[in-house]
C-alpha positions as CSV (number, residue, x, y, z in Angstrom):
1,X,42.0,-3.8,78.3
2,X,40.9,-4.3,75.0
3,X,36.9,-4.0,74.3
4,X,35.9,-7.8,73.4
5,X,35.4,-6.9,69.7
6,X,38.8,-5.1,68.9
7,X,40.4,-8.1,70.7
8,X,38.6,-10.6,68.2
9,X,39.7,-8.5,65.4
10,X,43.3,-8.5,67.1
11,X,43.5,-12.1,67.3
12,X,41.8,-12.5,63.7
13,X,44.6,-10.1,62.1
14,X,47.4,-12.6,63.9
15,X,45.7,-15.5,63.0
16,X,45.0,-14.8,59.4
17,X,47.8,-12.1,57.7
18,X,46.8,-10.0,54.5
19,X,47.5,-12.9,52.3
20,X,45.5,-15.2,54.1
21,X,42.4,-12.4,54.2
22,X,42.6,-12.7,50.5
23,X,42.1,-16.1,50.3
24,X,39.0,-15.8,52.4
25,X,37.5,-13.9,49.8
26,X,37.5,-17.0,48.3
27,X,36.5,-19.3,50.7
28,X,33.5,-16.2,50.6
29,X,32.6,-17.0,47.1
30,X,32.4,-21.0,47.2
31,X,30.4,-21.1,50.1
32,X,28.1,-18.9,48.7
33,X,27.7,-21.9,46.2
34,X,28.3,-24.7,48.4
35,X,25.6,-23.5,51.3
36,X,22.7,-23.1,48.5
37,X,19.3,-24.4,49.3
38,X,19.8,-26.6,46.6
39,X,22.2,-28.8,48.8
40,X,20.8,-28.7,51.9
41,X,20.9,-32.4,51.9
42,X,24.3,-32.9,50.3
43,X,27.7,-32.7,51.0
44,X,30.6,-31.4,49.7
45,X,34.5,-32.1,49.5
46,X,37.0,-29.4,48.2
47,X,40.6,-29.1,47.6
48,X,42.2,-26.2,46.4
49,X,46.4,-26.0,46.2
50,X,48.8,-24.4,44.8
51,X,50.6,-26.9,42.3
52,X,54.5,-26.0,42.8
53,X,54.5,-25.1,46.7
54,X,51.8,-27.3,47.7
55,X,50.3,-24.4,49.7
56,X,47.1,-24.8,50.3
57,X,44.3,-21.9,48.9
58,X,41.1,-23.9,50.3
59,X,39.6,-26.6,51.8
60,X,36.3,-28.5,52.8
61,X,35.7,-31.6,54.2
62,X,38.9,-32.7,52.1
63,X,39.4,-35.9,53.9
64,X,35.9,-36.9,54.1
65,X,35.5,-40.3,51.4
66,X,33.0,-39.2,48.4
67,X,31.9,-41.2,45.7
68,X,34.1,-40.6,42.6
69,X,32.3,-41.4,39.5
70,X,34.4,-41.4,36.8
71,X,37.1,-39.5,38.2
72,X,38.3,-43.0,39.1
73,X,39.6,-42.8,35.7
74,X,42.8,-40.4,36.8
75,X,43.7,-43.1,39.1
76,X,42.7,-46.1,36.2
77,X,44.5,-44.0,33.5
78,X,47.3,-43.3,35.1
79,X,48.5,-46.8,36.7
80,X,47.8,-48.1,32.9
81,X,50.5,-45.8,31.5
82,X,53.4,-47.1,34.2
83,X,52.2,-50.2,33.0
84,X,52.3,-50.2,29.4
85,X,53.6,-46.8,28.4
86,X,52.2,-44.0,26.2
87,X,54.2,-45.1,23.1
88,X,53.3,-48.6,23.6
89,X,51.0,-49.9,20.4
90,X,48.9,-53.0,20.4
91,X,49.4,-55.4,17.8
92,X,46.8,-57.6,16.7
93,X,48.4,-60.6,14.7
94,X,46.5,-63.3,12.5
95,X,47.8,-67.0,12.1
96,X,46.8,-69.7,9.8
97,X,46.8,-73.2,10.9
98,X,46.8,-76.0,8.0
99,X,48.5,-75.8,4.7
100,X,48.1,-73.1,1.7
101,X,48.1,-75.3,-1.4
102,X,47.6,-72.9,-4.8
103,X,45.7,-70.2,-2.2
104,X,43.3,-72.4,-0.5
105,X,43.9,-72.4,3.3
106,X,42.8,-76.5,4.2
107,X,42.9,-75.1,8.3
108,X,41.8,-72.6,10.3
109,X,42.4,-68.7,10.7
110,X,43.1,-67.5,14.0
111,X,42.7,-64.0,15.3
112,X,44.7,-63.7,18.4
113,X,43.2,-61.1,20.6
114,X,45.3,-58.3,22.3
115,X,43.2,-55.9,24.2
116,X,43.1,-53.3,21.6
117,X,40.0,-51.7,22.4
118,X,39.5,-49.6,19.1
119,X,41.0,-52.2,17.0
120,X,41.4,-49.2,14.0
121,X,37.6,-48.1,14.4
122,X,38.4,-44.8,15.7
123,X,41.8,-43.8,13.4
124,X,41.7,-40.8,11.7
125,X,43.4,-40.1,8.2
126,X,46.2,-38.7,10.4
127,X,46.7,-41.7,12.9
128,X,45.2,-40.4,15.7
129,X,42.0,-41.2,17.7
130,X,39.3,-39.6,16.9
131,X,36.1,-38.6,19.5
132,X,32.8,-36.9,19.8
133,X,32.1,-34.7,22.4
134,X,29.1,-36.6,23.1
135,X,30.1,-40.4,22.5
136,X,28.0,-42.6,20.7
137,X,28.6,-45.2,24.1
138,X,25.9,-43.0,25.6
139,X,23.6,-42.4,23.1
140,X,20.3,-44.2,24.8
141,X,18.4,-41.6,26.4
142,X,20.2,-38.6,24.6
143,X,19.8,-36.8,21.5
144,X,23.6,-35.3,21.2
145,X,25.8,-38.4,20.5
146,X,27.3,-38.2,17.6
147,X,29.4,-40.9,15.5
148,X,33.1,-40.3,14.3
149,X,33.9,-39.8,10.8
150,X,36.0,-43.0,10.8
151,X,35.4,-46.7,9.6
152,X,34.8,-49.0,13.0
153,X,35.7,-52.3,10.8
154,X,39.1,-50.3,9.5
155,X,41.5,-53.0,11.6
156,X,39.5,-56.0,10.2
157,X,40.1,-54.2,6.5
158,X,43.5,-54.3,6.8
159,X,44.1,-57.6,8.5
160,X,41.7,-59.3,5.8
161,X,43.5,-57.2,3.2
162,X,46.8,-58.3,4.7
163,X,45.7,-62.2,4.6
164,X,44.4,-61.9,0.2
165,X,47.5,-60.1,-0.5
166,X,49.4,-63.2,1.8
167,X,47.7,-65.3,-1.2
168,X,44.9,-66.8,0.8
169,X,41.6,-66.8,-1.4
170,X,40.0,-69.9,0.4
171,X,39.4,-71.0,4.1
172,X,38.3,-74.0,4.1
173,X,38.7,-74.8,7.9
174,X,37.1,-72.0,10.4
175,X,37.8,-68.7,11.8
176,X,38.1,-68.4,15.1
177,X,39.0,-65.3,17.7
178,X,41.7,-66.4,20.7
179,X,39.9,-64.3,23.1
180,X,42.3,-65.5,26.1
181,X,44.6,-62.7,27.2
182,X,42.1,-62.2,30.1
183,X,39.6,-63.1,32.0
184,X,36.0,-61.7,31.0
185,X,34.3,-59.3,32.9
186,X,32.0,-57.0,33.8
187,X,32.7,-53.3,33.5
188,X,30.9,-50.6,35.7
189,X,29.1,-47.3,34.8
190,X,26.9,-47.0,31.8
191,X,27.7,-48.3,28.5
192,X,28.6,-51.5,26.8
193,X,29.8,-53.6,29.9
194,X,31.1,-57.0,28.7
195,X,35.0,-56.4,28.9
196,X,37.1,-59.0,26.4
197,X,40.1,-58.7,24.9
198,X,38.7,-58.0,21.7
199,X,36.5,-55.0,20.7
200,X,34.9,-53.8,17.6
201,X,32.9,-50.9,17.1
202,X,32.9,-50.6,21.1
203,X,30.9,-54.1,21.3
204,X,27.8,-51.8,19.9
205,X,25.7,-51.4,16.8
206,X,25.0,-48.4,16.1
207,X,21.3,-47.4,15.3
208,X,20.7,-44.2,12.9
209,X,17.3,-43.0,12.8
210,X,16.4,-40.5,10.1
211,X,13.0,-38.6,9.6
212,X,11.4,-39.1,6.4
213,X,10.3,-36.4,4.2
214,X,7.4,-35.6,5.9
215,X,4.9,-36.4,8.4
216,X,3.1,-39.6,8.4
217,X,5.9,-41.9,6.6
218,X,8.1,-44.0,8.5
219,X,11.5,-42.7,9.3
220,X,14.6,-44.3,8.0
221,X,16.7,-46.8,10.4
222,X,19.9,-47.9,9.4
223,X,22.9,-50.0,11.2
224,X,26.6,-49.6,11.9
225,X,28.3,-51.7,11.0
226,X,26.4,-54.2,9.2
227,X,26.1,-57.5,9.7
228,X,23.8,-60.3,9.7
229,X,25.1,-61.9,12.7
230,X,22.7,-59.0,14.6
231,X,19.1,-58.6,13.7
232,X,17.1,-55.6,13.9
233,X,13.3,-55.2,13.7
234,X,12.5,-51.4,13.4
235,X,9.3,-49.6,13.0
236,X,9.9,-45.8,13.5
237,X,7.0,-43.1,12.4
238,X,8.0,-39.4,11.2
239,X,5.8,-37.5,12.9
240,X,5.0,-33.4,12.9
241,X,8.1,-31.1,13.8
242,X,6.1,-29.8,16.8
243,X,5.6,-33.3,18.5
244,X,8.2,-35.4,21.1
245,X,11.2,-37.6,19.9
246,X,10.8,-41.4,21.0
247,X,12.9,-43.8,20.0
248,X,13.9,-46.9,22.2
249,X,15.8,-50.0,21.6
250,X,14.5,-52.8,22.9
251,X,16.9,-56.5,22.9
252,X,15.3,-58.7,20.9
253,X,16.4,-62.5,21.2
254,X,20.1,-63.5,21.6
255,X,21.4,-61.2,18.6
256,X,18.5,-59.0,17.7
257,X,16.7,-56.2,19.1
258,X,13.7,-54.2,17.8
259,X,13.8,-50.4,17.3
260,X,10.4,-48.4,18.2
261,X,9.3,-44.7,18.6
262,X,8.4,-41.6,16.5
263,X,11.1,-38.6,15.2
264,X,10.2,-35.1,14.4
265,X,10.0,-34.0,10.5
266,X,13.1,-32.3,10.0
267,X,14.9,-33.3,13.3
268,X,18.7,-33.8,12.7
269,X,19.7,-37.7,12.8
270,X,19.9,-39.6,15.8
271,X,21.7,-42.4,17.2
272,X,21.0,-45.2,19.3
273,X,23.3,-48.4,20.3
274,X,22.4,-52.3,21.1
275,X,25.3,-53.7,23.3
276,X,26.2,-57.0,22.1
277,X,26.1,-59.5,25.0
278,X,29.1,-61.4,22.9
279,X,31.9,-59.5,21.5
280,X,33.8,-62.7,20.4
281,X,30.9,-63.7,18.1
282,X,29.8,-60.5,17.2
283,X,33.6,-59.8,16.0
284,X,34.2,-63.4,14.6
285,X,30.9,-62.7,12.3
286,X,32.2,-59.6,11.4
287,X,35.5,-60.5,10.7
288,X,34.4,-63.6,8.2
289,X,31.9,-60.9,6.8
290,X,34.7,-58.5,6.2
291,X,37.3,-61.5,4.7
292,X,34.6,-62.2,2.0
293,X,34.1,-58.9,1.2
294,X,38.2,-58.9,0.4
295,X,37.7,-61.7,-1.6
296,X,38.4,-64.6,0.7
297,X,36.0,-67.3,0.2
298,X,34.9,-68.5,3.6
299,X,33.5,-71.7,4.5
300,X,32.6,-71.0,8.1
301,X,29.0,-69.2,9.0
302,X,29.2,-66.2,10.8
303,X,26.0,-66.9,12.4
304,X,27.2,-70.2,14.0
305,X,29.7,-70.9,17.0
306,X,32.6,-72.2,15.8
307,X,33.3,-75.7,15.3
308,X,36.9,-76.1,16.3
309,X,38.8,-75.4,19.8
310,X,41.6,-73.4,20.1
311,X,45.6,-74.3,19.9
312,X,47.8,-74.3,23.1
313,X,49.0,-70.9,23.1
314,X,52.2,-72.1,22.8
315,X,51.7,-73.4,19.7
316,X,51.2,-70.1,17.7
317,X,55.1,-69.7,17.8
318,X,55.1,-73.1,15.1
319,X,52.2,-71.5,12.7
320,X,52.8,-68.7,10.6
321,X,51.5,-65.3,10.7
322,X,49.2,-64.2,7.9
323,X,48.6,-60.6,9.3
324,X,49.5,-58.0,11.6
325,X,46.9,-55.1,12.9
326,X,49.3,-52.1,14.8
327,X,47.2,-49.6,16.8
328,X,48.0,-45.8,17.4
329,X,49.8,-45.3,20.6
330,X,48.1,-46.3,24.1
331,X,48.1,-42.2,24.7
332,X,45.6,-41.7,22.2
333,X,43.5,-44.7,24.1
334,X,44.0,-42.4,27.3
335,X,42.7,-39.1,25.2
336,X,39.4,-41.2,24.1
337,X,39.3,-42.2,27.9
338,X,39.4,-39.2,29.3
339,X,37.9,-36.6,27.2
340,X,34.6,-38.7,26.8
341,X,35.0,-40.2,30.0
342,X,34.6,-44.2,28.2
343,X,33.3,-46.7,30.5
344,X,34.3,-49.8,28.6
345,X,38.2,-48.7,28.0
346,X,38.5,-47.3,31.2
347,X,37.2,-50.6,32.5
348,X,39.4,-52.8,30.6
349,X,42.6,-50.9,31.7
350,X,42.8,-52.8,35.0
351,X,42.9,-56.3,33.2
352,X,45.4,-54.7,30.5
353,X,47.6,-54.2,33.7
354,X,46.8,-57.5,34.8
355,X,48.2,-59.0,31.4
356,X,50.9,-56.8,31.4
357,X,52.2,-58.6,34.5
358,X,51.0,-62.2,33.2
359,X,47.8,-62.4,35.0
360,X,44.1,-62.5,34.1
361,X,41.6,-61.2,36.5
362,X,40.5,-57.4,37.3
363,X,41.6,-58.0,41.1
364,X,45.3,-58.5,39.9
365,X,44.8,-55.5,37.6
366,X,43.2,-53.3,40.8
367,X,46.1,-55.0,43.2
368,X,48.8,-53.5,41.0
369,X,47.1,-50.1,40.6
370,X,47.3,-50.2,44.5
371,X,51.2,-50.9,44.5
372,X,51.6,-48.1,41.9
373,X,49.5,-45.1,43.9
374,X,51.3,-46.3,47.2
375,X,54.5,-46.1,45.5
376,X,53.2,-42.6,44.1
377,X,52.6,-41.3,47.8
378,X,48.7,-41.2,47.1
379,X,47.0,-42.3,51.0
380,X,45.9,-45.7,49.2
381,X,44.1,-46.2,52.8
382,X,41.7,-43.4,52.0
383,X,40.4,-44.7,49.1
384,X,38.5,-47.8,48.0
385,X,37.9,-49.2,43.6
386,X,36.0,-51.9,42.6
387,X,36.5,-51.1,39.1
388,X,38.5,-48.4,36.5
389,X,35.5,-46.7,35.6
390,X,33.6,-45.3,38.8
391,X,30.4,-46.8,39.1
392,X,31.4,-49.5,41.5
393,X,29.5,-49.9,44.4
394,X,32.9,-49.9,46.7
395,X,34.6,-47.3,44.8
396,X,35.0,-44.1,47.3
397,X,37.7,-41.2,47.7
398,X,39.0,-38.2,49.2
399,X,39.6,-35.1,47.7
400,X,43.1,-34.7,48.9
401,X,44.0,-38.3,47.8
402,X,43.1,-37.0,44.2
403,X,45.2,-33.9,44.4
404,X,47.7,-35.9,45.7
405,X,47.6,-38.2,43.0
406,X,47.8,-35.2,40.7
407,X,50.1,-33.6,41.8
408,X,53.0,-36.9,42.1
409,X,51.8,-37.7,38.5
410,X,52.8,-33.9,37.2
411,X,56.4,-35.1,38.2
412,X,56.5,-38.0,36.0
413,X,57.4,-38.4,32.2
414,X,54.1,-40.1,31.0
415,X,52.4,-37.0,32.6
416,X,51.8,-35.2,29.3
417,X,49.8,-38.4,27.9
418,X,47.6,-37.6,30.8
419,X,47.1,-34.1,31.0
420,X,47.0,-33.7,27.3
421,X,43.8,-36.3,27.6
422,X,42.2,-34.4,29.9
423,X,38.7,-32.4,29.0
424,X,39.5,-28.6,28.8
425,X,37.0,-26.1,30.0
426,X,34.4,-24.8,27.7
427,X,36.5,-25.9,24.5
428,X,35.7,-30.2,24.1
429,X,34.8,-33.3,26.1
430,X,32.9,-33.6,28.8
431,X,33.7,-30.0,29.9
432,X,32.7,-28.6,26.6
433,X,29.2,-26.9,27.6
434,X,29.5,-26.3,30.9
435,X,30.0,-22.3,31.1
436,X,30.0,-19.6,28.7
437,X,31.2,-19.2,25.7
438,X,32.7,-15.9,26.8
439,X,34.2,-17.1,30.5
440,X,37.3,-15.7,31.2
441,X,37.6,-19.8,32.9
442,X,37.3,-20.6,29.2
443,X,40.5,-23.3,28.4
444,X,42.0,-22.7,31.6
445,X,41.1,-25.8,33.3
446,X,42.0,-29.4,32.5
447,X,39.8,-31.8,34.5
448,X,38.1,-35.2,34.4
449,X,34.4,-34.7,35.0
450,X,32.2,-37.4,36.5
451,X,28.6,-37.8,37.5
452,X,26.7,-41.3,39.2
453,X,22.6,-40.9,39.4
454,X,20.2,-43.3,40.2
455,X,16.2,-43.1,39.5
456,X,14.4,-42.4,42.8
457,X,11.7,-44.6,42.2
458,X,9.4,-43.7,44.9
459,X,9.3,-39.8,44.2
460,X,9.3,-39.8,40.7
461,X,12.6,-38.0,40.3
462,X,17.1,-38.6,40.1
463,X,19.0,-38.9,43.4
464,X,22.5,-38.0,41.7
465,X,24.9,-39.8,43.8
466,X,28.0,-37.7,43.0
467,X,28.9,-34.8,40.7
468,X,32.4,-34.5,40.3
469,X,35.8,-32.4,38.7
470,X,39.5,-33.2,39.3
471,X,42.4,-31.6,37.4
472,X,44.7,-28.7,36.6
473,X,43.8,-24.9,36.4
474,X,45.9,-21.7,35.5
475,X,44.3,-18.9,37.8
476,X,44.1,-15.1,36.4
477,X,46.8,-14.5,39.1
478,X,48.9,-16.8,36.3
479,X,49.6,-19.3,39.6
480,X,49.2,-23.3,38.8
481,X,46.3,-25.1,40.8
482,X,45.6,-28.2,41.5
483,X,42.1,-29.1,43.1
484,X,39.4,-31.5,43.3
485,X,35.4,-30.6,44.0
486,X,32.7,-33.4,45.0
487,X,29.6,-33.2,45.9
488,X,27.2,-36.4,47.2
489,X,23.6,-36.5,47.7
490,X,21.8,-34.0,45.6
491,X,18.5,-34.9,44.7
492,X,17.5,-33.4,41.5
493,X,13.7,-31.9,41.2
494,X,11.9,-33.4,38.4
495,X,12.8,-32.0,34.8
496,X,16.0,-31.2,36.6
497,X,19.3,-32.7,35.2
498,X,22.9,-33.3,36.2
499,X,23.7,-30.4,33.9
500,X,22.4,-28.2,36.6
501,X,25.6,-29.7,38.8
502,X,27.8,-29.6,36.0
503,X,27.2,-26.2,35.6
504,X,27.6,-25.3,39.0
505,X,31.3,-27.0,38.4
506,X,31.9,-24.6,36.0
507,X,30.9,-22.1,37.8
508,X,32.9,-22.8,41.1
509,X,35.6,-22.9,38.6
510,X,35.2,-19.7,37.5
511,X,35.1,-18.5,41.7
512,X,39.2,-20.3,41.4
513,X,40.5,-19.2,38.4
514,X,39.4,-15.1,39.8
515,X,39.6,-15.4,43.3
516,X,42.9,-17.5,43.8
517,X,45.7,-15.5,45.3
């Protein structure tokens, strides 16, 4: 008979053949990560597999639910292109209603809202979307947004451009936005929130604050765009180079909001946003400002509700069309989506879907997604939205209904539109600063990212909620993964950030793309 030991090692050797002994090298290496003292508390939910075969490399808890954050948007993203397609463009038409007697409009114009949630603001020279790796959407509380190099009234331009070359100088009658297309809502996640059909600017001003010269004079705070309709009240101090940056946005009244704080001599610009509470009259106000800055002569205020009701929508098809706005295609919304992980588009997909398939409220939206991941072959019983952005207090997942999800979607056409959004490793996005500049990991992994947090008011410090990567890797071994890696529950010593997590990602990424047979 055997001696006890040799026996285990017997039955360990049948149990688990060379290959399998290799993977455990791997399983090795996460857990070395995965048991730190760091998450004694937490818990964790892996999935590893190989993307052709379907072989699974590893696993942890991968049918446990975690919270997503916003690597709800895969599952958002993806149901919006079935719906509406990655070619599909929105187009944003303008009708007048009255007569045009020697160009004087006796009537109304009439901006008929279409869900375009960039609306031109983010078009680059070349057509194409453009994004910050640090969005300005998040700028409170950070000092890395950035804004993009592009005009956010560029669709009102051409529309207002459109309606003075049309031979409209005068509106004498009012301006109104049909806002109708869907119900309005609330999104989730952080971020402007209020989801209509019509968005400019990302329903946000955006506040640049600029040191002065020197110490001791006050620092320069500008808006974008600008607009009277929103009022700002700003008193910020340059101070010395060596002293904190401060700067909070505070609202102000119904359209106003008063900036306050102090910014180091010779710190680089900052941004800051105030959310408008209602895009329909912040983009009515702006679109009036932008006619008469054409040369159309407007009789309607911008800073009062309109005075006039909307038509029947039926009757649009007996008034004639002034001016049509065309967006780049819906893939380059999905990009935006994804690499910056937006909370207000990513929201608003679910009621796109729901007007897509002539309805109006974010449960018909979310009750089509369902259809579409059950049709997919995603468990739609193992996982739970509330919303398309994560955030929602009922959104919940498991890791292998996410891999699941990736891996039916990498057999479909409009797959490309969604990988292509995806944040790469180390290279932009959300994914951009995560490891070394030097890891071998570096643009080897496609992934949405997401992270949920909440102030733990009682001990002074962040309970962050989930941390979270989904997505595509090529290994060194050159073989195609798919995985997904959650973690719940980590509370975060003061000072301490989600970066900390995010890096830890990376880093468990790294562990894959070496280790994977």
């Amino acid at each position: 008979m055997l001696p006890v030991r040799c026996a285990l090692v017997l039955c360990v050797s049948l149990l688990f053949p060379m290959s399998a002994r290799a993977d455990n090298e791997l399983a090795v290496q996460i857990e070395a990560v995965t048991n730190g003292t760091n998450y004694r508390h937490a818990h964790w939910g892996i999935l590893v597999i190989d993307a052709e075969s379907g072989e699974t490399l590893y696993a942890q808890n991968p049918d446990h639910l975690f919270l997503p954050a916003s690597t709800t948007k895969l599952y958002s993203c993806s149901a919006a292109l079935a719906a509406l397609g990655a070619d599909h463009p929105f187009e944003t038409p303008v009708y007048s209603r009255g007569t045009v007697t020697e160009g004087r409009l006796s009537g109304d114009l009439i901006l008929v809202a279409q869900g375009d949630v960039t609306l031109g603001g983010r078009t680059d020279a070349g057509g194409r979307m453009a994004f910050t790796d640090y969005d300005h959407t998040y700028a409170n509380g950070n000092t890395k947004a950035e804004l993009t190099a592009t005009d956010p009234l560029a669709g009102l331009k051409s529309l207002a451009r459109q309606i003075a070359a049309d031979g409209i100088h005068h509106i004498q009658g009012d301006v109104l936005i049909d806002d109708r297309l869907f119900a309005r809502s609330r999104g989730s996640g952080s971020g402007p929130s209020v989801l209509t059909p019509i968005v400019v600017n990302d329903n946000v001003v955006d506040i640049v604050v600029t040191p002065a010269d020197e110490a001791g004079k006050p620092a320069g705070v500008r808006m974008r765009p600008e607009t009277a309709f929103v009022q700002m009240d700003a008193q910020v101090d340059t101070v010395e180079e060596a002293k904190p940056l401060r700067v909070d946005v505070r609202p102000a009244g119904p359209h106003g909001f008063a900036v306050r704080g102090q910014i180091p001599a010779k710190a680089k610009p900052i941004v800051r946003i105030y959310a408008l509470n209602d895009p329909t009259l912040f983009a009515r106000a702006l679109f009036i400002e932008t006619l008469r800055h054409e040369g159309v002569n407007v009789a309607a205020s911008p800073l009062q509700p309109p005075g006039v009701e909307l038509p029947d929508k039926g009757r649009y098809t007996k008034m004639t069309r002034v001016a049509l706005f065309t967006s780049p295609p819906f893939s380059e919304v999905i990009k935006v989506t994804l690499k910056v992980s937006h909370n207000l588009y990513a929201s608003t997909l679910p009621l796109l879907i729901a007007a897509k398939n002539g309805q109006r409220r974010l449960a018909d939206g979310l009750h089509w997604q369902r259809t579409f991941l059950k049709d997919l072959g995603v468990d739609v019983e193992s996982i739970s939205f509330a919303g398309g952005a994560g955030g929602a207090n009922a959104d919940a997942v498991t890791p292998r209904a996410t891999v699941q999800l990736l891996r039916a979607l990498s057999k479909r056409s409009d797959y490309k539109a969604l990988h292509d959004g995806l944040p790469i490793l180390g290279v932009d996005g959300t994914l951009a600063d995560i490891i070394a500049a030097d890891s071998p990991a570096r643009g080897k992994v496609y992934a949405k990212t997401g992270t949920l947090s909440w102030d733990d008011v009682m001990n002074g410090r962040t309970l962050l909620t989930s941390k979270a990567l989904a997505g595509t890797m090529t290994a060194a071994s050159g073989r195609s993964l798919i995985l997904a890696l959650y973690v719940n529950g980590v509370p975060l010593p003061k000072g301490v950030t989600s970066l900390r997590e995010a890096k830890v990602l990376g880093r468990l990424c790294e562990i894959i793309y070496q280790h994977a047979p």
